[in-house]
Each structure stands twice: as structure tokens, then as C-alpha cells.
C-alpha positions in Angstrom: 35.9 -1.9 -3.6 36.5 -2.0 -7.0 35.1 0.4 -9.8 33.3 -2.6 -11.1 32.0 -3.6 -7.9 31.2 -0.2 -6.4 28.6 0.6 -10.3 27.6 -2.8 -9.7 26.1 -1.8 -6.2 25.3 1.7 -7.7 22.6 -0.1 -9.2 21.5 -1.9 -7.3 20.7 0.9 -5.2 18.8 2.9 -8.0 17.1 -0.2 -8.7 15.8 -0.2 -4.9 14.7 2.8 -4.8 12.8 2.7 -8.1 11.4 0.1 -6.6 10.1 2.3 -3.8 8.4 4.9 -6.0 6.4 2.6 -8.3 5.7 0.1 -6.1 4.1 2.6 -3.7 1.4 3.3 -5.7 1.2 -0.6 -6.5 2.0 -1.8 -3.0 5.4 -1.8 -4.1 4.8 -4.6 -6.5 6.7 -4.4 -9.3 10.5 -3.7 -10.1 12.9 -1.1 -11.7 13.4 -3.1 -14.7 10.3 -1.6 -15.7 12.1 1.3 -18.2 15.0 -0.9 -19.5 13.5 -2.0 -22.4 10.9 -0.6 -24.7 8.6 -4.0 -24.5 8.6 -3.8 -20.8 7.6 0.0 -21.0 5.1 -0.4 -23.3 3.3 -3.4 -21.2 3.9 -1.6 -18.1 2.4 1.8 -19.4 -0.8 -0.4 -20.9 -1.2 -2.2 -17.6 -1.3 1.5 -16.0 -3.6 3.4 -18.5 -6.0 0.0 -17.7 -5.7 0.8 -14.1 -6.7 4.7 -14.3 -9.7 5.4 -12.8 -10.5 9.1 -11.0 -12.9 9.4 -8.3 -16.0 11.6 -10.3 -16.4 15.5 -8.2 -12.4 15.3 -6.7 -10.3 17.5 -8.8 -8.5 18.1 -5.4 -8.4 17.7 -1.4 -10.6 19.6 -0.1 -8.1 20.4 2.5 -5.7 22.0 0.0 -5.6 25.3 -1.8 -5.0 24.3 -5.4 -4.1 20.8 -6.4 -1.0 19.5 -5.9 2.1 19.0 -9.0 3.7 15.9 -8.1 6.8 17.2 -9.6 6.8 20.1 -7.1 4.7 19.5 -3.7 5.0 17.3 -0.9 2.2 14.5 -1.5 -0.2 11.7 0.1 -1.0 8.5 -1.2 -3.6 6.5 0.0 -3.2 2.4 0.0 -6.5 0.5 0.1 -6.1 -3.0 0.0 -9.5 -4.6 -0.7 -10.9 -8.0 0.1 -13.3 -8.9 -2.8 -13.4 -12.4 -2.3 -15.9 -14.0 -5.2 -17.7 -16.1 -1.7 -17.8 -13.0 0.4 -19.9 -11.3 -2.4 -19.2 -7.9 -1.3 -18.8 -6.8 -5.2 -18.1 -3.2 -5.6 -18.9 -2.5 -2.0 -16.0 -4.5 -0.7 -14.1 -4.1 2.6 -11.0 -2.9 2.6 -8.5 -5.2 4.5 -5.4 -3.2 4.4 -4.8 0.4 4.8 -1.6 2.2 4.6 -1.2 5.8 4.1 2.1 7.3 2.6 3.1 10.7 2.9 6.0 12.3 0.9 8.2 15.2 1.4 10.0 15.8 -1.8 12.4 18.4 0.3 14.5 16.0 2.5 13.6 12.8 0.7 11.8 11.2 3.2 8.3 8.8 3.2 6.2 8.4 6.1 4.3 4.9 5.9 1.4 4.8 8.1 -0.6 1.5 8.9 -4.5 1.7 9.5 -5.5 -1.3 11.8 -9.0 -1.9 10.1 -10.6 -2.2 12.8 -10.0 0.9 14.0 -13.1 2.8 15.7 -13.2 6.1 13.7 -16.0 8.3 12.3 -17.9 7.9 8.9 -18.6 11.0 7.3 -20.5 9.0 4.1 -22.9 7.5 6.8 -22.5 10.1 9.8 -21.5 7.5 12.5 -18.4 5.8 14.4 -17.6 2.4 13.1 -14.8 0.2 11.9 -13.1 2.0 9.4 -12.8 -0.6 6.9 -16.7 -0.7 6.1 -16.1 3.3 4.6 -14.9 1.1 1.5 -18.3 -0.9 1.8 -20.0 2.3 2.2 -18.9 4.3 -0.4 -15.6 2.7 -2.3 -12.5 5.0 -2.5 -14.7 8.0 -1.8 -15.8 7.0 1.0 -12.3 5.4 2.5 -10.7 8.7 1.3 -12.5 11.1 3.1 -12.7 9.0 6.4 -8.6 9.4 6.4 -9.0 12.7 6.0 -11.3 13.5 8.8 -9.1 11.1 11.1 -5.7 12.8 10.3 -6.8 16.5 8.9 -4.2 15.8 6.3 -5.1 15.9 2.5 -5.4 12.6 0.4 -3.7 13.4 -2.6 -3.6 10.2 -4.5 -5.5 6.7 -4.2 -4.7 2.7 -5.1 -6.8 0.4 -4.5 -5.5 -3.1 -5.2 -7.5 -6.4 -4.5 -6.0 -8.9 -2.8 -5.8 -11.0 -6.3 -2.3 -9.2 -6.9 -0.2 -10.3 -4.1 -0.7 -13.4 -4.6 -0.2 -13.4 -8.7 2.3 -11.4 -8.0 4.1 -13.1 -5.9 3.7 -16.5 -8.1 4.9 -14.6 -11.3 8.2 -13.7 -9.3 8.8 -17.4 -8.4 7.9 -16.8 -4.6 8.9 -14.8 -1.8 11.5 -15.7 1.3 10.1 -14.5 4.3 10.3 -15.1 8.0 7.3 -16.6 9.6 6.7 -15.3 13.0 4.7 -18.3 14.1 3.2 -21.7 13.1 -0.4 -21.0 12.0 -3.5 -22.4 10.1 -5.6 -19.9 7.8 -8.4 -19.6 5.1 -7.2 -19.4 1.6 -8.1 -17.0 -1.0 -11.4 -19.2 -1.6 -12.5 -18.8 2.0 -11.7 -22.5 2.5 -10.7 -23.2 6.4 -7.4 -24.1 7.5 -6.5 -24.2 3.9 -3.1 -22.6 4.3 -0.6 -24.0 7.5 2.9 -22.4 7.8 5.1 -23.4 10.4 7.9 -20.6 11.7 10.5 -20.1 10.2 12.4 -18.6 7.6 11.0 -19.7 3.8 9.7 -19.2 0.2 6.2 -18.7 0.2 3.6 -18.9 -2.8 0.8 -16.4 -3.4 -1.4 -18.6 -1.5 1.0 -18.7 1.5 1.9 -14.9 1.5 -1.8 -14.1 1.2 -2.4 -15.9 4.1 0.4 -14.3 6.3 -0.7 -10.9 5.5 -4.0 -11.9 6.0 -4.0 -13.7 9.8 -4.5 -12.1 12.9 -5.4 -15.1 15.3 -2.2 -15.3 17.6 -1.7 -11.0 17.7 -3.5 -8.7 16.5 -3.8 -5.7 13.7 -0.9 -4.1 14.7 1.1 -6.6 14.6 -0.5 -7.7 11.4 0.7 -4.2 9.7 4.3 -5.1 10.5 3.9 -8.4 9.1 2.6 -6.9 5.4 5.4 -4.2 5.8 7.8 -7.0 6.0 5.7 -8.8 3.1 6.3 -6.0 0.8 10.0 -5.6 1.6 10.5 -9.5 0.8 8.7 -8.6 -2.6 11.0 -5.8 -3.5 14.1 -8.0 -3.0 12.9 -10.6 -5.0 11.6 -8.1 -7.7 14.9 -6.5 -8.0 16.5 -9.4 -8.7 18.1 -10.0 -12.2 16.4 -13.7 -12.0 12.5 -12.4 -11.9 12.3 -9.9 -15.1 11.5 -12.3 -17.0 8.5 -12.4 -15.0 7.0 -8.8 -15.6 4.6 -9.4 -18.3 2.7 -11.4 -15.6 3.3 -9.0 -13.0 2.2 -6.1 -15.1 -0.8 -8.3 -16.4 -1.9 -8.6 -13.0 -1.7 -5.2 -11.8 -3.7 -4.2 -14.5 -6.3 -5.7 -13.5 -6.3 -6.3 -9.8 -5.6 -1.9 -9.1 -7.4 1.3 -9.4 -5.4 4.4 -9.3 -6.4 8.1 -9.8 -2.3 8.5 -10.9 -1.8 9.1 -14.5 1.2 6.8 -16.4 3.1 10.4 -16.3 3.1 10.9 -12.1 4.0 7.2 -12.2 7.2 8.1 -14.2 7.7 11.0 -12.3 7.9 9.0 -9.0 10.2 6.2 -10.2 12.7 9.0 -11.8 12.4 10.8 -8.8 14.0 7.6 -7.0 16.8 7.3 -8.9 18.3 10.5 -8.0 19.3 10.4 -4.3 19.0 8.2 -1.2 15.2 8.6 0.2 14.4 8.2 4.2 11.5 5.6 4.7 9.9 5.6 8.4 7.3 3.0 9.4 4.5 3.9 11.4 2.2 2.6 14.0 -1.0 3.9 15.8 -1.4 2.3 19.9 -5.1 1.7 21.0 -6.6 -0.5 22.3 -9.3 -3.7 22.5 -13.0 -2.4 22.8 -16.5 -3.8 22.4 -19.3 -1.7 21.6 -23.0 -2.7 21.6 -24.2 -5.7 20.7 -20.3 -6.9 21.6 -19.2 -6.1 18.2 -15.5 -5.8 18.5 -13.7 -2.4 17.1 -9.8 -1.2 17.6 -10.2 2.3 20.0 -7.4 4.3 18.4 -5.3 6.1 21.9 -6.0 9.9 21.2 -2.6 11.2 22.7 -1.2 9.2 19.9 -3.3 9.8 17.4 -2.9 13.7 17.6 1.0 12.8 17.7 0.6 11.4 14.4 -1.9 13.9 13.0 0.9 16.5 13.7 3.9 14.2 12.7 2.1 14.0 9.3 0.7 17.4 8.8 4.1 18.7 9.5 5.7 16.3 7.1 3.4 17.7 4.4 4.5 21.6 5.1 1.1 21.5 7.0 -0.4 20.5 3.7 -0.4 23.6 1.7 1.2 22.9 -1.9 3.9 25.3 -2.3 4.1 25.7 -6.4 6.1 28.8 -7.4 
């Protein structure tokens, strides 16, 4: 490989994994163009400060000692993705519709990313009951959500975004589309709630905002799990397209939307931490999973039962992964 050739790829791999780091926080929505250029830093540090929101009374996790420095301790951040639809009318007491739940060990490099089916059966300690753990959202907003993931995993929440689902689609327009590979033909609702709006047939293609919204969104042939994988693969499709050279022209839209489609409790500083922090060395990413089961409670309301060999497998896999969540400082 030549010298040209092997800086060329060089940065292409730094641009990746900047990617990674501030697209995490933003469902991995935006690229590493982001600090090339003072204009694109300024918008993109005005679309965060927009975003900043902390969650009143958490300072910390109660689950940790002190608070965590970014720059030093392993880390958690918590992914809502929320469906506020304008017909669905659930205002500031939306659902959330996606959960992932990213844990970081700064020591090896690695990221553990953890998919929440929503309909998972789990307990509610802002309402004192079991239930399907996207109605914490409902319940009591990123509060709520937070300390439900706590009490299922015993790990600490470090972090939160909260993104409606408004972004993936602008986001996806303002980059031109996305080329994805659709499992299955399917019919679904578009982001007006209107029936059968969106049909895909399988197949590899580029898909609008409309069209990846509704791919992330279906469930009707499989199920949440496989629904998880599908917005996994989503947001890896989104990071190729972002990092290429064709879509930076597009950022100002991006950053537009982010602004204001996400809440975050990360200041613009952490932000910059994490996409520095990806430049430097080759990070370990791991998908994860959790098995259950279909079950029907009363009434035949349908909930996910989470299987709890598995689930105390992935307690421990993530605990672990966080140094058994105690920030180590100096």
C-alpha cells in the first residue's frame, strides 16, 4: 500500500471512530467532519448547548461513590429513543420506543451496546409495579427511564440522550439517504400514524427518513429482538454515509436537527472529550442481546418476560465492564 493510500485509509479510520463517540450520545448521528472547520464547530457546539438539559436532584448515580470524570472513569450512557408523535398526543410523557444502553471501559477501549426490547416486563420504581418498560418514560420522562435501568441491571446510569424519533428521519434526508438491507417486504405507518403508508420490498437499497423510520420502527413479521438488530444495522448504515466526503455539506441540517430533536445531560466539553478520545486508538464495539420470552398478563396485555439466567449474565457482563461501577479517579 502506498504512503498515500495507507494516510488515506488512516483517516478514514479516525473519521469512524469519531464517528462512534459523538454519535453515541446522538444515536451516532452525526460525522467526524464535525472539528474541521470553525463554522461546522461553531454550529455543532450551538446545536449541543441547545440540547443540554440535566435531570433536576442527579448530580450522580446513586450507585456510585462520587461522580464520574469522563476523562478518567469507565462510563454509562443511556439511549432513549422517544415516540412523540403529534397524533399519539403523549406530549412530555411520551413512550420511549428504543432503548439502548452503552457502557464504556476507557481501559481496553471497548463499548458494550445493549438493546432494551420495550416491551420488556421489568419493575417501575416511579410507580412501584411490573410493567412494560417503555411506559417509565410516560411515567416520569428520563427520570423515570433512568432509574428503571438501574434497578434492572444494578449498574449506574451515568449519562442520558433522549432523541425523538423526528431526527432519524431528518437526519437521514439531510445526508441524501441511507443504503440498507431490507430483511423482508413490509407495509408500515409513517411518522403521521397513517396506515400502510411506508411499503419496502427486500432487498438491498437507499432509503429516505420516511423509509428508515419505518424499518426501525416495524415489528410485524419478528419481533423486538430482532427489531434491535435492525436499528443497530440502521445506525451503522448512517455512519457510512456520514463519513462520507459527499454528505458534509449536509451538517448544518444535521446539527439543526439534533438540536432540536435531543436532550442530553452531557456538556459540549464531554462531547469533545469522547470524539478525541476516538481518534486515538482502535476501540472494541460488542452488540448485545437479552433472550425472553412471549407473555400475557391480565387482561391479555402482552409484555416481553426477560429470561433471568440471562439477565443476571448480562448484569454481571456489564457491572464487570464498569470495574463493578466504582469510578476510580486518582
Amino acid at each position: 500500500m502506498s504512503t498515500r493510500n495507507f494516510l488515506n485509509e488512516r483517516r478514514k479510520k479516525k473519521r469512524r471512530r469519531i464517528v462512534f463517540f459523538i454519535l453515541m450520545p446522538l444515536l451516532l448521528l452525526i460525522s467526524s467532519g464535525v472539528f474541521y472547520g470553525a463554522t461546522l464547530y461553531n454550529d455543532f457546539k450551538k446545536s449541543m448547548e441547545v440540547s443540554y438539559e440535566a435531570i433536576e436532584g442527579r448530580e450522580k448515580s446513586p450507585i456510585r461513590e462520587e461522580a464520574v470524570k469522563i476523562d478518567k472513569d469507565n462510563f454509562s450512557v443511556l439511549i432513549m429513543g422517544v415516540d412523540d408523535s403529534d397524533k399519539r398526543g403523549f406530549g412530555d410523557n411520551s413512550r420511549t420506543d428504543a432503548l439502548m444502553l452503552a457502557t464504556v471501559n476507557q481501559d481496553d477501549r471497548s463499548i458494550k451496546l445493549l438493546s432494551i426490547p420495550r416491551d420488556s416486563y421489568v419493575y417501575i420504581p416511579e410507580v412501584g409495579y411490573e410493567t412494560r418498560i417503555n411506559h417509565a418514560h410516560a411515567f416520569g420522562g428520563p427520570k423515570a427511564t433512568i432509574e428503571t435501568v438501574e434497578n434492572l441491571f444494578e449498574v449506574p446510569i451515568d449519562y442520558y440522550v433522549s432523541v425523538n424519533f423526528h431526527v432519524l428521519m431528518d437526519v437521514v434526508d439531510a445526508l441524501g439517504g441511507i443504503k440498507v438491507d431490507v430483511p423482508y417486504a413490509f407495509s408500515e405507518q409513517d411518522s403521521k400514524d397513517r396506515a400502510d403508508a411506508i411499503q419496502l420490498e427486500a432487498g438491498t437499497q437507499i432509503l429516505n427518513g420516511e423509509e428508515a423510520l419505518a424499518l426501525a420502527r416495524t415489528r410485524k413479521l419478528d419481533n423486538d429482538i430482532e427489531r434491535g438488530k435492525r436499528q443497530q444495522e440502521i445506525i451503522k448504515s448512517v455512519i457510512s454515509r456520514a463519513a462520507s466526503v459527499g454528505s458534509i455539506s449536509k451538517y448544518d441540517d444535521v446539527f439543526e436537527s439534533v438540536g432540536s430533536n435531543m436532550k442530553t445531560d452531557l456538556l459540549f466539553g464531554e462531547i469533545k472529550y469522547l470524539a478525541e478520545f476516538g481518534i486515538k486508538d482502535s476501540l472494541s464495539i460488542e452488540s448485545l442481546t437479552l433472550s425472553g420470552e412471549d407473555y400475557w398478563g391480565n387482561g391479555g396485555a402482552y409484555y416481553y418476560k426477560l429470561d433471568e439466567f440471562e439477565l443476571e449474565n448480562t448484569k454481571t457482563a456489564l457491572q464487570n465492564h464498569l470495574d463493578h461501577y466504582y469510578a476510580k479517579g486518582e
